[in-house]
C-alpha positions in Angstrom: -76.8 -15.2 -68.9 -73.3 -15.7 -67.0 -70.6 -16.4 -69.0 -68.5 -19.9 -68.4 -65.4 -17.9 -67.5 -67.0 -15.8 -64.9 -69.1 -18.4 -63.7 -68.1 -19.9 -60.2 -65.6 -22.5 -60.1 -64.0 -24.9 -57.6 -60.5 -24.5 -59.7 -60.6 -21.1 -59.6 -61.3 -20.7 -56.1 -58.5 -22.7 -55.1 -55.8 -20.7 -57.5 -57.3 -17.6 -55.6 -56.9 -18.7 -52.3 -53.4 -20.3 -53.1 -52.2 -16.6 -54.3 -53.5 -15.0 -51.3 -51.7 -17.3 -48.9 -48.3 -16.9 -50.9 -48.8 -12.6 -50.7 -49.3 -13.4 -46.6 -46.8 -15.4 -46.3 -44.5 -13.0 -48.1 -45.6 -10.4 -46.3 -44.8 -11.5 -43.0 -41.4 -13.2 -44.1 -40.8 -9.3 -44.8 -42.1 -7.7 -41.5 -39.9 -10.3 -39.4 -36.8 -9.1 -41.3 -37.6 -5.6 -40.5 -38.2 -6.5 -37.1 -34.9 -8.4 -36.5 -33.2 -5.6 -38.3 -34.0 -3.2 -35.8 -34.4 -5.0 -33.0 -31.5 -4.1 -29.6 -27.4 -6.1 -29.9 -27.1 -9.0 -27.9 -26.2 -8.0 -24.5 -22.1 -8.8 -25.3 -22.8 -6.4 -28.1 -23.6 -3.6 -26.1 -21.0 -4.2 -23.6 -18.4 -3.9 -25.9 -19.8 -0.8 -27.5 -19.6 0.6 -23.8 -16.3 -0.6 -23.1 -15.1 1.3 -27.0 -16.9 4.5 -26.0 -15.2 4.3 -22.9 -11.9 3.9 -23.6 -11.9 6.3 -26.8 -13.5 9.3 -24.0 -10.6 8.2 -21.5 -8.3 8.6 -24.5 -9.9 11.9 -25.5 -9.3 13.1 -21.8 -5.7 11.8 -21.5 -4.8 13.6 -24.7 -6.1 17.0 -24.0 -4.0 19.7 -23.1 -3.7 20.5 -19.7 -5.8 23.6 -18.1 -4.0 26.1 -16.7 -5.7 29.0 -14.5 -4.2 32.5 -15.5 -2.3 34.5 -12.9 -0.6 38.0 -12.4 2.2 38.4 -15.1 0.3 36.3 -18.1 0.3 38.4 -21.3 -3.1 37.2 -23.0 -4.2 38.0 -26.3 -7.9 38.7 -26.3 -9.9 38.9 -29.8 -13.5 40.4 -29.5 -15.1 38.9 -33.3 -15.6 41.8 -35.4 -14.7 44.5 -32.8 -11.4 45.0 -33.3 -11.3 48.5 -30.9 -12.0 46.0 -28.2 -9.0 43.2 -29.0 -5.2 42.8 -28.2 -2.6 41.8 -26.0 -2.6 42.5 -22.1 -1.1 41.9 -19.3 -2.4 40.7 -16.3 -1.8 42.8 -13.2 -0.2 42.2 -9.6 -3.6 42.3 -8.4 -5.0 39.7 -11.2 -6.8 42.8 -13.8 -6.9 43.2 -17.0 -7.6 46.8 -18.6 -10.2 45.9 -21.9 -10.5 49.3 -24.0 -14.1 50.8 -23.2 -14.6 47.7 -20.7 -12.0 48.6 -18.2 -10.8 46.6 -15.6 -11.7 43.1 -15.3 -10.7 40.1 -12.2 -8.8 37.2 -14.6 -6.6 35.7 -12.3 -7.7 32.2 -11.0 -10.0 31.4 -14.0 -9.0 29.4 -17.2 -8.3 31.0 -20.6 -12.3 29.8 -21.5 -13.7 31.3 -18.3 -12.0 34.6 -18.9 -13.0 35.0 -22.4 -16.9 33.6 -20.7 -16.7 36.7 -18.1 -15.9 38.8 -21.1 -18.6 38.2 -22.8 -21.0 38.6 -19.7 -19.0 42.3 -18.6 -19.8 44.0 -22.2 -23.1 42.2 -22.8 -24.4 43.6 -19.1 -22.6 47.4 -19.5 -24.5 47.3 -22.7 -21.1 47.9 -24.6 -22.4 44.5 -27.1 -25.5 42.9 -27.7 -23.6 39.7 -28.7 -20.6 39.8 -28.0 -18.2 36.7 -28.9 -14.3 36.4 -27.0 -11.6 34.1 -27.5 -9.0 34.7 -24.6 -5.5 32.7 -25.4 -2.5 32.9 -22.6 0.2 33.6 -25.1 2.9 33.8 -22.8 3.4 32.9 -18.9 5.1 34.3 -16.1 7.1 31.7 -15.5 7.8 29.8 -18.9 9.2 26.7 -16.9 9.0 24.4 -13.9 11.7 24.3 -10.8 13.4 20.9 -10.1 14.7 20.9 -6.6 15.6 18.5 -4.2 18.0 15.6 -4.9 18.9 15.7 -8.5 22.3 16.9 -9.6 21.3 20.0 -11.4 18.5 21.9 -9.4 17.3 24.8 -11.4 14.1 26.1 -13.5 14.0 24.2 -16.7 11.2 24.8 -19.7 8.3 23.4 -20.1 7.2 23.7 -23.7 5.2 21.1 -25.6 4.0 18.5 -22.8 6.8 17.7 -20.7 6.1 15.1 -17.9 7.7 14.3 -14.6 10.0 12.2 -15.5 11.2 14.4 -18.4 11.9 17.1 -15.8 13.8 15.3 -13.7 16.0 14.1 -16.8 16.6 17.9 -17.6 18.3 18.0 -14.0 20.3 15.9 -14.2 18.7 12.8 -12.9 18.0 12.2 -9.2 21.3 12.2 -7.1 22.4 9.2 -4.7 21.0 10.4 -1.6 17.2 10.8 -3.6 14.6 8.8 -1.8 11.4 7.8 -3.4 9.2 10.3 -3.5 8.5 13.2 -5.2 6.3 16.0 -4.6 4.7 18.1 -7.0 3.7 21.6 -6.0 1.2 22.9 -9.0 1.4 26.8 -9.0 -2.8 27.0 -9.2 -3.0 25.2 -5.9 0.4 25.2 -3.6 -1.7 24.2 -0.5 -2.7 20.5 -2.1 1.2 19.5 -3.2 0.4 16.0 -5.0 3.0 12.9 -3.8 4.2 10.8 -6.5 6.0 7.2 -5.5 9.1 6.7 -7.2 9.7 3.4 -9.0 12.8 1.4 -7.5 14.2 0.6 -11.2 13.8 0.7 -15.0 11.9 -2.5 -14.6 8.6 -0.6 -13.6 8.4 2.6 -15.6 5.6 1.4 -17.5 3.5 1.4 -14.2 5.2 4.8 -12.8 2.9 7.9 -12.3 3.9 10.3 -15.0 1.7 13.5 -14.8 2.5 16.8 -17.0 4.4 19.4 -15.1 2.6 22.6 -15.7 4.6 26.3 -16.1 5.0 27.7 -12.5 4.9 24.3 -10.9 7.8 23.3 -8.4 9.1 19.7 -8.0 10.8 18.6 -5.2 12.8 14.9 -5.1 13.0 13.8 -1.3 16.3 13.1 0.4 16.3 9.6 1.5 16.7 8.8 5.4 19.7 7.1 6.7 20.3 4.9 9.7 23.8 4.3 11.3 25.0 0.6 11.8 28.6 0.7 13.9 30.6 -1.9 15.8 31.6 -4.9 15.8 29.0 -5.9 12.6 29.9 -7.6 8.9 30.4 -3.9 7.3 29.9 -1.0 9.5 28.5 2.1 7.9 25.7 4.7 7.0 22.6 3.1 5.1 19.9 4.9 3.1 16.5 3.9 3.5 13.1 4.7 2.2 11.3 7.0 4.7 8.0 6.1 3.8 9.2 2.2 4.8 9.4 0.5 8.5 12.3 -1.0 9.1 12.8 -2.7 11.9 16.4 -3.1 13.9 16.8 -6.9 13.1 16.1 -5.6 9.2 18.6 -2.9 9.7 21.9 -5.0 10.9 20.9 -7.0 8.4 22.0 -4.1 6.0 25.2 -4.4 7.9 25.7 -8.0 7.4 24.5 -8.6 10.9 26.3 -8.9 13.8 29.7 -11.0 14.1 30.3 -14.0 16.9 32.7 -11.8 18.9 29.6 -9.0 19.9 28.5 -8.4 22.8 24.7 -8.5 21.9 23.0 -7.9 25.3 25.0 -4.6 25.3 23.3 -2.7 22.4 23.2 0.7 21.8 20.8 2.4 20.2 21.1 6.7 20.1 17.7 8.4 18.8 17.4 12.1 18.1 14.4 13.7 20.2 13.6 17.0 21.1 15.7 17.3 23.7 18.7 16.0 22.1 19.8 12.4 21.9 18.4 9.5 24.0 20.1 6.2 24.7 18.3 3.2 24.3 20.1 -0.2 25.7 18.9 -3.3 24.2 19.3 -6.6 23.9 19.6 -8.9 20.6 19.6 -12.0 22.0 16.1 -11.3 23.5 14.9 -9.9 20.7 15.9 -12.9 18.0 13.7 -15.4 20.8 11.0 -13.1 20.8 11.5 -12.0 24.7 12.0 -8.2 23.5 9.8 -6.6 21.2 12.0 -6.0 17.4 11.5 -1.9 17.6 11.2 0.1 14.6 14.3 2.6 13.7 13.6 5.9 12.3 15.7 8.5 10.0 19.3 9.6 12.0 19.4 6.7 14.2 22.6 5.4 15.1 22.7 1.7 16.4 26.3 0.5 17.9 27.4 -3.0 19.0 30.1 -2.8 21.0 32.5 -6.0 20.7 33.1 -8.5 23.8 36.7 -8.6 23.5 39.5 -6.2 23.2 39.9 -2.6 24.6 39.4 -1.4 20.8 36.3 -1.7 21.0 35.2 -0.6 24.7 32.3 1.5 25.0 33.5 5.7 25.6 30.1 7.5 25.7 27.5 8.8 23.4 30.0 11.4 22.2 32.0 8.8 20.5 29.3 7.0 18.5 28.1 10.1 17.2 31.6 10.9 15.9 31.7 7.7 14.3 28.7 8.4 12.7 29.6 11.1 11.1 32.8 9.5 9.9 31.3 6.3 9.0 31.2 5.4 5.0 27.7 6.0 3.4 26.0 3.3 1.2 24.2 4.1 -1.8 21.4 1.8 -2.5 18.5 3.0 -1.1 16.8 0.1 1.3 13.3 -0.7 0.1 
């Protein structure tokens, strides 16, 4: 006979499903957590974790210490692990060898301090001197231990390059650049002297922040450019030598500028210009008034030209020759401030 309690009942039924639909429901609250727990960031979110893994690699790079290829001179010390016969200090050769005991001579020059200690490995694994051999190869001490400043500074000379010194840290150590300095400088890297690498020189203080400052490696050269110089004489506001950038394009009009310009008592259709060339000098006659109404094209001047404006009045002034303006040109005052 079935018992009351077991016996089928509409209540019952209902508290049974009403259980089953609350353990569902649960259930699937809990799978969508999961799911939004590991589903991808937000497209922002990725970008910036991009843009941080980006910027901490560049970091990274900027930070590291700079590679330097070994050459003839270098004493390196070289550490076989757990072969001691096979480790010590050597130096490299005139021809770019090193002498490993048992190993003999191996070809270093060129390669890094990793590569080295990589060829190494690959000379006494295939002589069958180790099965597994491990090296470290470390440049302890360089030919040259410094850099040479050159150029325009005040003190040219070889100065040291311990710790991480930078361009503009070199040319502090000589001195600064000198008044004649144009504004670039070249830097010839001893690894690779047939690529020299042109850095722009800021004007003033006001843009160091964006100045290329790369690390000067031992055994590199750098060289500060002498600025050009043009020759304003005659009858102009202040007559004289003036330094300009030789990487700029001045154009005459520009360079009496320099000069103050021209005064009311010149005789401006009687313009000299004298231009170095092969051959010597060349005199070029030209006209102002033309050029300031457009009727004669405003030339460009170059580095060593001399430009003369003879006055209209007075015998003081009267044109003697191509002789003469030279000498004044060489007597004439030079300005400092470079024209940029």
């Amino acid at each position: 006979m079935e018992s009351p309690m077991t016996r089928n009942n509409p209540r019952n039924n209902g508290r049974s499903g009403l259980l089953v639909l609350i353990f569902c429901f649960g259930f699937a609250v809990t799978g969508a957590l999961a799911q939004s727990d590991s589903s991808p960031a937000a497209p922002a979110q990725v970008d910036s974790q991009v843009g941080a893994t980006q910027a901490a690699t560049q970091d990274q790079q900027a930070n590291r210490p700079p590679t330097i290829a070994i050459g003839a001179g270098d004493e390196l010390d070289v550490e076989v692990f757990d072969t001691s016969e096979l480790s010590g200090s050597v130096r490299v050769s005139q021809t770019g060898e090193i002498n490993i005991p048992v190993l003999g001579n191996v070809q270093v020059a060129g390669l890094t301090a990793i590569q080295a200690a990589r060829k190494i490995e690959s000379e006494l694994k295939s002589r069958g001197i180790l099965i597994d051999p491990h090296v470290t190869v470390a440049i302890s001490e360089y030919a040259s231990q410094g850099a040479t400043v050159t150029g325009e500074v005040h003190v040219p000379g070889m100065y040291p390059t311990l710790g991480k010194r930078r361009l503009l840290d070199m040319i502090a150590l000589a001195g600064g650049v000198s008044s004649s300095a144009g504004r670039v400088a070249t830097i010839i890297h001893r690894d690779d002297p047939q690529h020299p690498h042109d850095i722009h020189l800021v004007a003033n203080n006001n843009g160091l922040d964006a100045q290329e400052n790369p690390v000067i490696l031992p055994g590199d050269t750098v060289v500060i450019d002498k600025a050009g110089i043009i020759y304003i004489l005659g009858d102009v506001g202040r007559s004289g030598g003036y330094l300009i950038d030789n990487n700029e394009h001045l154009s005459l009009l520009q360079a009496l500028s320099l000069a103050g310009g021209w005064t009311r008592t010149s005789a401006q259709s009687k313009v000299i210009l004298v231009r170095k060339v092969p051959q010597g000098r060349e005199e070029i006659k030209l006209d102002l008034s033309h050029m300031v109404h457009g009727e004669q094209a405003d030339l460009k001047v170059a580095n060593g030209d001399i430009v003369y404006i003879p006055s209209s009045i007075g015998k003081i002034f009267a044109y003697q020759g191509i002789g003469a303006i030279v000498q004044g040109a060489e007597q004439a005052v030079v300005y400092g401030a470079v024209y940029k």
